[in-house]
NUDO-38241 format. One record per residue (C-alpha): residue in one letter; z, y, x. Coordinates in nm, 3 decimals. Example, Ala and Ser with C-alpha at 12.3 -4.5 7.8 and 13.67 -1.06 7.14 Angstrom:
NUDO-38241
rest:A Z:0.780 Y:-0.450 X:1.230
rest:S Z:0.714 Y:-0.106 X:1.367
***
This chain:
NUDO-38241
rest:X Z:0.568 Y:-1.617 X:0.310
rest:X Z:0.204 Y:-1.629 X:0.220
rest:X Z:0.090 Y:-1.435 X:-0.067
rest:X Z:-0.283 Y:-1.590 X:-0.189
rest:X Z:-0.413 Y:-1.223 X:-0.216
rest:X Z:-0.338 Y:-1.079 X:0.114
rest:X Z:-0.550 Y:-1.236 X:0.320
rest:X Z:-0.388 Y:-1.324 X:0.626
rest:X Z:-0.063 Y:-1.302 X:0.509
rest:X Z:0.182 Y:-1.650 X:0.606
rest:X Z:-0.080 Y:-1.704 X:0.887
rest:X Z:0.194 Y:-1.619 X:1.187
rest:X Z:0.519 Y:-1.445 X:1.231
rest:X Z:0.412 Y:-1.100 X:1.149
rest:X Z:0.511 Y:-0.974 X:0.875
rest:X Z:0.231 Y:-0.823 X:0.570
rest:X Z:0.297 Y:-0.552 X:0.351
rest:X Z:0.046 Y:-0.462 X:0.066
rest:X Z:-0.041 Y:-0.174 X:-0.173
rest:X Z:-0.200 Y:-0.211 X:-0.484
rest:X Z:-0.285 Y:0.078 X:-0.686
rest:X Z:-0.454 Y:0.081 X:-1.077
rest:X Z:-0.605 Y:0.271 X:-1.361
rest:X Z:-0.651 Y:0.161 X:-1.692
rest:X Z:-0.896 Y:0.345 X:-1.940
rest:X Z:-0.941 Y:0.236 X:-2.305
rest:X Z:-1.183 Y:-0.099 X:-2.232
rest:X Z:-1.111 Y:-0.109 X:-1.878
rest:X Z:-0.875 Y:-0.183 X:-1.591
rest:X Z:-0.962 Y:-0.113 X:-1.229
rest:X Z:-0.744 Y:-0.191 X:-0.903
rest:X Z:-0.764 Y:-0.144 X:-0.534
rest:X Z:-0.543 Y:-0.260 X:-0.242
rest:X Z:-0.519 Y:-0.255 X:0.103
rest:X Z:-0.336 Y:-0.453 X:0.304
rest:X Z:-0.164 Y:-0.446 X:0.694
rest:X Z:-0.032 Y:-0.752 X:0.890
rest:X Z:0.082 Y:-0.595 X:1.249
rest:X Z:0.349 Y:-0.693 X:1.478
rest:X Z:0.701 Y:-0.511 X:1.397
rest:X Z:0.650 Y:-0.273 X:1.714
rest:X Z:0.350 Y:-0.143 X:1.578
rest:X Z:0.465 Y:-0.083 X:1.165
rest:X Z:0.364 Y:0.296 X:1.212
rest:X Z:0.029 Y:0.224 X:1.166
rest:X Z:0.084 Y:0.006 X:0.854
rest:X Z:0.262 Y:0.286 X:0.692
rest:X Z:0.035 Y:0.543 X:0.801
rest:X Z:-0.266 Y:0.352 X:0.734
rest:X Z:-0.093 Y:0.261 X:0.346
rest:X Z:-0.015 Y:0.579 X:0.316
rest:X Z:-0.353 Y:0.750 X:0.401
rest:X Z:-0.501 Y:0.527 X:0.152
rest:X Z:-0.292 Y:0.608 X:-0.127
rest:X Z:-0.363 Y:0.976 X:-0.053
rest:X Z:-0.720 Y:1.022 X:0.015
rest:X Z:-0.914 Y:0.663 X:-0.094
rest:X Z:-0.723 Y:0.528 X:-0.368
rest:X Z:-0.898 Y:0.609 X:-0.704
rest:X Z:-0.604 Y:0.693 X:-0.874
rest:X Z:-0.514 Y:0.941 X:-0.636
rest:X Z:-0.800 Y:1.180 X:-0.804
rest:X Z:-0.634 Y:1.120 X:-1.156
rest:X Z:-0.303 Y:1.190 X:-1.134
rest:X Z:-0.131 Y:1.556 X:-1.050
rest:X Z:-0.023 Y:1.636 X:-0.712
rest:X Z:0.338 Y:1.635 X:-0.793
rest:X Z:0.276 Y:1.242 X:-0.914
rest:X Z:0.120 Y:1.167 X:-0.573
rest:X Z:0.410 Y:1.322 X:-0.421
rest:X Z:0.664 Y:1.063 X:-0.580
rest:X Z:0.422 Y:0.772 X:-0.528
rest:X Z:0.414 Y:0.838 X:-0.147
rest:X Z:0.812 Y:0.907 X:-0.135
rest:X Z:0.854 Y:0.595 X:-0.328
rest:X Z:0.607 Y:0.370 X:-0.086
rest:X Z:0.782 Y:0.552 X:0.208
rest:X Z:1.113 Y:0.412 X:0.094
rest:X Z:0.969 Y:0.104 X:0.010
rest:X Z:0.793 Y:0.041 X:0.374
rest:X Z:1.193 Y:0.180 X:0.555
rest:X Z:1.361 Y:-0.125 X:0.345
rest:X Z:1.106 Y:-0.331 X:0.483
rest:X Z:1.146 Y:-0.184 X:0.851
rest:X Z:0.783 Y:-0.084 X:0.865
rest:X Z:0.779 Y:0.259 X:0.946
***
C-alpha cells in the first residue's frame, strides 16, 4: 500500500515500515521519522536501523528517562515481529 509520506513506499513488492517520533513544548510541535523499504530477507537491518534511531538520533530520545526508552524500543520491537521484520 503506498503511504504519501514514506517515500518509496507502494513503489514494488517490498514491504515499508516507518517510525515517527514527536515532542510537543508549549508553542511548538516537532517530529522526525525514518523510514526502511528492504526485501523480507533482509528486515534485520530495518529493525536495527529503526531501532538505532530511536535510541541515539531521535530527539525525543534525550527527553524522556531511560526506563521510557526502554518500553518504546520493546514496544517497536513487537511492533516490527507482527510485521515479520526482524
Amino acid at each position: 500500500m503506498n503511504d504519501p509520506n514514506i517515500r518509496g513506499s507502494g513503489d514494488g513488492t517490498d514491504p515499508a515500515v516507518a517510525l515517527y517520533t514527536a515532542q510537543a513544548d508549549p508553542g511548538l510541535a516537532n517530529g522526525q521519522m525514518i523510514a526502511c523499504t528492504l526485501a523480507p530477507a533482509a528486515g534485520s537491518i530495518c529493525a536495527a536501523s529503526l531501532t538505532f534511531f530511536l535510541a541515539t538520533e531521535a530527539q525525543v530520545s534525550t527527553r524522556i528517562s531511560a526506563a521510557n526508552l526502554t518500553k518504546m524500543e520493546k514496544t517497536l520491537a513487537a511492533f516490527l515481529a507482527e510485521q515479520d521484520v526482524s
